[in-house]
N, C-alpha and C positions, 0 to 999 in steps of 0.2 A: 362200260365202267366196271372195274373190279369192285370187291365188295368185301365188307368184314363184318363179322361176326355182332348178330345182336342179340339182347338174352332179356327176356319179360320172365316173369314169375310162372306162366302158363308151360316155358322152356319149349320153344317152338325150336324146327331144325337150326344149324347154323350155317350162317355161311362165313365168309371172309371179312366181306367188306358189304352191309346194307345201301338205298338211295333213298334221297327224297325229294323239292326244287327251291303319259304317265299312268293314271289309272283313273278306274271309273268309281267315281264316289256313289258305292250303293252300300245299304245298311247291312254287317254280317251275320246278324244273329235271327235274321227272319228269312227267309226266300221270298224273291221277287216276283211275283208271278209275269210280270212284265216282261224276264230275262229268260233268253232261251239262247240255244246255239245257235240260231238264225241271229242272231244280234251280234254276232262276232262273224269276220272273217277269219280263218283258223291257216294257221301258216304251219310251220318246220317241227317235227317232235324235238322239244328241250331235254328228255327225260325220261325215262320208263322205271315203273316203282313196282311192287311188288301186289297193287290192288288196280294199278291203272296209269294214266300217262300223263304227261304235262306239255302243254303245246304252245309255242307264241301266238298271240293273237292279236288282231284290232276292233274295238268298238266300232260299229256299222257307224253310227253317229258322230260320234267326237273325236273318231281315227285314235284315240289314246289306244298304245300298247300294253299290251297283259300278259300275263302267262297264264292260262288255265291245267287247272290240276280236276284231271276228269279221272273218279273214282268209280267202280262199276259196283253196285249195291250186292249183287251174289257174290262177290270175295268179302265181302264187309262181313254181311251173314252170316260163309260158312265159317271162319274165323271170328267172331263174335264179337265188331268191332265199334258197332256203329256209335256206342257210347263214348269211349275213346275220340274217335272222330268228331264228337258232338264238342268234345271237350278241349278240344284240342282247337275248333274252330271258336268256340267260345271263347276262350284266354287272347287268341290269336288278334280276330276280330278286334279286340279292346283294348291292345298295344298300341302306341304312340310313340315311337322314337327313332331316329335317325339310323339306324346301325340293328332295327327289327324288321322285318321283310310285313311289308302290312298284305293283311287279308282284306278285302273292301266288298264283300260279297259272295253270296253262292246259289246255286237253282239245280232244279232235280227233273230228272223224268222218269220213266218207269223202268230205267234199268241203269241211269247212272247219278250220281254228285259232283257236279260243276262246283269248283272255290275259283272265284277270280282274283289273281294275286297281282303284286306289285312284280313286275317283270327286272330281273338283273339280269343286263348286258353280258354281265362278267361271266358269267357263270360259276360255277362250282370250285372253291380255294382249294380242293382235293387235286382236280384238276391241274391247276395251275401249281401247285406243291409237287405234285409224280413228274412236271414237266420240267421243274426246273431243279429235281432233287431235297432242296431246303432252302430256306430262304435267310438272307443277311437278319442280321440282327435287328438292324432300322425298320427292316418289313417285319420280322417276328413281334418287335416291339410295340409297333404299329397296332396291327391286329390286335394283342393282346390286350392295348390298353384301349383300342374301340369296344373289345366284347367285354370288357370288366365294367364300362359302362355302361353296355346296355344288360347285362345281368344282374347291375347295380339295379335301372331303374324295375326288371323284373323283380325283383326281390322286395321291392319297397311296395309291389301290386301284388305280393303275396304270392309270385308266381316260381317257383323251380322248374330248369328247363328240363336237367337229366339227361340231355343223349348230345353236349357239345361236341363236334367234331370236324373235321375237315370237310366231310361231307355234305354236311347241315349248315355252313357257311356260306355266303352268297356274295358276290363283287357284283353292283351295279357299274352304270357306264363311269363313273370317274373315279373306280376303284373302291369304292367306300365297303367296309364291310356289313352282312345283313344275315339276322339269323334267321333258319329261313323253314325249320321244320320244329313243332313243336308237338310230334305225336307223343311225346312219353310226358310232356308237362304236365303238371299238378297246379292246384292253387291249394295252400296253406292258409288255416285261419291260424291268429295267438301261436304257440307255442308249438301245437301239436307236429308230429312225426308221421313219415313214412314208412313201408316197409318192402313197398314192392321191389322184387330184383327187376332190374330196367336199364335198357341202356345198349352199348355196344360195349365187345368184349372189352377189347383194351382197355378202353376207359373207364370201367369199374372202379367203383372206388372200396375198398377193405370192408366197409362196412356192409354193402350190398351181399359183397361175397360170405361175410359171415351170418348175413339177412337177419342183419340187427336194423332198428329203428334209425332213417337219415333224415338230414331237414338242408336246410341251402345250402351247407358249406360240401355237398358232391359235387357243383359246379364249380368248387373252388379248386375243388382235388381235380374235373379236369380241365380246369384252364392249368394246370401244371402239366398233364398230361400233353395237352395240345402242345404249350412252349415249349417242350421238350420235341415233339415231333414236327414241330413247325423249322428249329433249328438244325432235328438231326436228320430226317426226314422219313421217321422211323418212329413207333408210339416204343416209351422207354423199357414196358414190360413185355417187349411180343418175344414170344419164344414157338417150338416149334408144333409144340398141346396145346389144346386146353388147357389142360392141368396143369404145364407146365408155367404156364399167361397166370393163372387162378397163383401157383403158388411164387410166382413171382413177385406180384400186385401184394399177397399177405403177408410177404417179406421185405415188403418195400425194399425190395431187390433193386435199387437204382444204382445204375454204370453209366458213366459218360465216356464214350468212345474218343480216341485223341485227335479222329477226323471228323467232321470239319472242328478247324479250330473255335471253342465257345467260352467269351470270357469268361470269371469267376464269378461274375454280375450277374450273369444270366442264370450259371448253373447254381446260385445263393435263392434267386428267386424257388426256380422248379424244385428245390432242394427245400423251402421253406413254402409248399404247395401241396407236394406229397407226403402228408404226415398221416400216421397210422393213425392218430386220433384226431378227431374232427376236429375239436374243440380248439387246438393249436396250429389248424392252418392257416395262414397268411388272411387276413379281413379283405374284400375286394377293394375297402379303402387304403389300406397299408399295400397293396400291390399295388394303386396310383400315386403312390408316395415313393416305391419301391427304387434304390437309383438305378436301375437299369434300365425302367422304363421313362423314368424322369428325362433320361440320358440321349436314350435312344428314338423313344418315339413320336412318329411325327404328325401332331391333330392337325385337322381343319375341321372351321368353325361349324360344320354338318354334324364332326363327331360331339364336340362339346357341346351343344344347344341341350 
């Protein structure tokens, strides 16, 4: 899998392009002592991530299918992450919604961290984006207006996701979309702000880069980000720097290429998504109001429950 560029406050190397990845009803926020790898048969690698791997699996027991995300505790360490990771499975764990990739447990031995996840058929929308270039509108629209509901319902749990992408996307078997990696998530009490820089390059949103205080509307800056690269099949500020991406993103440098062709609908949305100041980007409720997606996209009752 290729890979792009992600950038934490700590300013770790970069790369290109980052990774990340029915089920077994166990509690997530405690370990199981009951659960070990002996309680799965372990099938096909899904995945290889920068701390460890994600494998298909089946429950010995209930034959349900998983995906296990086996994290090795010396990468955690030497990268100092395990807090992170604590927190990440904590938010995760306590998600409820159709179109949120559920966590349903985890267990540990003396060298690694088992998460048992909800397994997508689909796999990766990255994937299926580089294979078919970009996608019609009806599927842009689609997606967009699954993930504006389920970052609707993160938002109302006090949750920012920060790192939306093609990659952290997830198609179970009937297509449905599922966000699926929540390392850089925060929970927000009241009013309060951020300030960590976080995230992958592209999808920065101005603020970060100017490592001023953010709060939910950077998931809004990139679901602009994403429809723009879901359509064109290209994120709208990549250039051939750094620097170049950085000064692009602070100029809200946006160009719409004249291939593929993209209505006026679309480019109004992404056009009222990327706004230099927070405070005037599109509401996730006024993007389901928005007529393009009114127009174009197509629910079923999985996504709207």
């Amino acid at each position: 899998m290729a890979s792009r560029s992600q950038i934490h406050s700590q300013k770790p190397p970069l790369n290109r392009r980052p990774s990340s990845i029915s089920a077994v009803p166990v509690a997530a926020t405690t370990p199981k002592k009951e659960w070990s790898l002996d309680d799965f048969e372990i099938g096909k690698p899904l995945g290889r991530g920068k701390f460890g791997r994600v494998y298909l699996a089946r429950e010995v027991k209930t034959k349900y299918i998983v995906a296990l995300k086996v994290i090795f505790k010396e990468q955690l360490e030497k990268h100092g992450l395990f807090k992170q990771l604590q927190r990440e499975m904590e938010i995760q764990s306590n998600l409820r919604h159709p179109n949120v990739l559920r966590l349903y447990g985890w267990f540990h031995d003396d060298l690694r961290i088992v998460l048992i996840l909800e397994y997508a058929h689909g796999g990766e929308l990255y994937r299926h984006l580089r294979k078919s270039g970009h996608f019609s509108e009806k599927q842009a629209a689609s997606y967009i207006a699954s993930l504006t509901q389920a970052l609707a319902y993160c938002h109302e749990k006090h949750v920012i996701h920060r790192d939306i992408k093609p990659e952290n996307l997830l198609l179970d078997h009937e297509g449905r979309l599922k966000i699926a990696d929540f390392g850089w998530s925060v929970q927000l009490k009241s009013e309060s702000k951020r300030k960590t820089m976080c995230g992958t390059l592209d999808y920065l949103p101005p603020e970060m880069l100017e490592e001023k205080a953010h709060d939910y509307t950077v998931d809004n800056w990139t679901l602009g980000v994403l429809c723009y690269e879901l359509l064109y099949g290209v994120p709208p500020f990549e250039a051939e720097s750094q620097k170049d991406t950085f000064r692009r993103i602070m100029k809200v440098d946006l160009r719409f290429p004249s291939t593929p062709n993209v209505s006026a609908e679309a480019k109004n949305l992404i056009t009222r998504l990327l706004v230099k100041d927070s405070s005037k980007r599109l509401s996730l409720k006024e993007i389901l109001e928005h007529p393009w997606v009114i127009k174009n996209a197509e629910y079923t009752d999985a996504c709207t429950n």
